[in-house]
N, C-alpha and C positions, 0 to 999 in steps of 0.2 A: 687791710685792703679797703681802699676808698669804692663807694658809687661809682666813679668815674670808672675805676680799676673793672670794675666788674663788667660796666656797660661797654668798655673797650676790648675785655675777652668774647663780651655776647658779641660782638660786630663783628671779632676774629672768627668767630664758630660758625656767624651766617646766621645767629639770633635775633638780633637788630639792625636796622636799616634808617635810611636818614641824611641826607645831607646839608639840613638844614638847623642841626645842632637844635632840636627843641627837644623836648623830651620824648623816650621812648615808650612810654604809656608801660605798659604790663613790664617792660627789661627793665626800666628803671623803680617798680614796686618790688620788682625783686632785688633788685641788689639793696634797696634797703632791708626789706627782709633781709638778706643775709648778712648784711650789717650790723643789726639790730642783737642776730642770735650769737655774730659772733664776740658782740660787746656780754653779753649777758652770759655767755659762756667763762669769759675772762673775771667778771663781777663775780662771779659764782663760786670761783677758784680762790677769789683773794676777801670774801664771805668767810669761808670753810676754811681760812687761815689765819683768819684776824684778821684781814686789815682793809679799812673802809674804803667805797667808794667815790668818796665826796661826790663831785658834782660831773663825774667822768661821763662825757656824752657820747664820746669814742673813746676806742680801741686804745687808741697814741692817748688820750688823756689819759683814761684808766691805767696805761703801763710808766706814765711819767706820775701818778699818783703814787704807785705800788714803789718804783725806784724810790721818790722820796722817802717813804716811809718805811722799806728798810733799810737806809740810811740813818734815820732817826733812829731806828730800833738798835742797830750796831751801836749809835754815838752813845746811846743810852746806858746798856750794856756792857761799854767800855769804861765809863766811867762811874759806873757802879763798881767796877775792880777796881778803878782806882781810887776811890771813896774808903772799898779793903785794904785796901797797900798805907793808903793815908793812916789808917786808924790801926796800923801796925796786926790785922787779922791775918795776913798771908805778907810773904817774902815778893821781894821781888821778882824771882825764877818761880814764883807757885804764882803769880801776876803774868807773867809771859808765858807760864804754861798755861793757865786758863782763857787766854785771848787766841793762843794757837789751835787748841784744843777746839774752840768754836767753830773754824772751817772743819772741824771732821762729825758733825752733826746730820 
């Protein structure tokens, strides 16, 4: 949810007022407030699971941070099996059962 998003609920509610698109003084310190806690809520969730936040200023950064990085984490993991299958430590079907096996985690 953008400032914008919020400032355009506060004007549906009868919150803020304005027709001259400047800023709405107190409705627009809130929506960043809730901006603010809702980015720091989501940091806080991918903290407490590994995975960093680089330089996530929003929300959309922070969730296209996290995408990349469990994608690296799969590519990782995947080819760490196959590193096994290479060096003859597991079969091919004990390779495919161990990458299937990973969706039921």
């Amino acid at each position: 949810m953008t400032r914008d998003d919020i400032i355009k609920m506060a004007r549906e509610a009868g919150l803020a007022y304005g027709s001259d698109e400047k800023p709405l003084g107190s409705v627009t310190r809130f929506a960043a407030l809730v901006a603010a806690a809702e980015r720091n809520k989501l940091a806080a969730w991918m903290i407490e699971r590994g995975y960093a936040t680089g330089h996530g200023d929003t929300v959309e950064d922070l969730l296209k941070e996290l995408e990349w990085q469990i994608a690296e984490r799969e590519r990782e993991e995947c080819a760490q099996l196959c590193d096994r299958f290479a060096n003859r430590m597991m079969s091919a079907e004990e390779c495919a059962a161990a990458i299937r096996a990973r969706g039921e985690k």
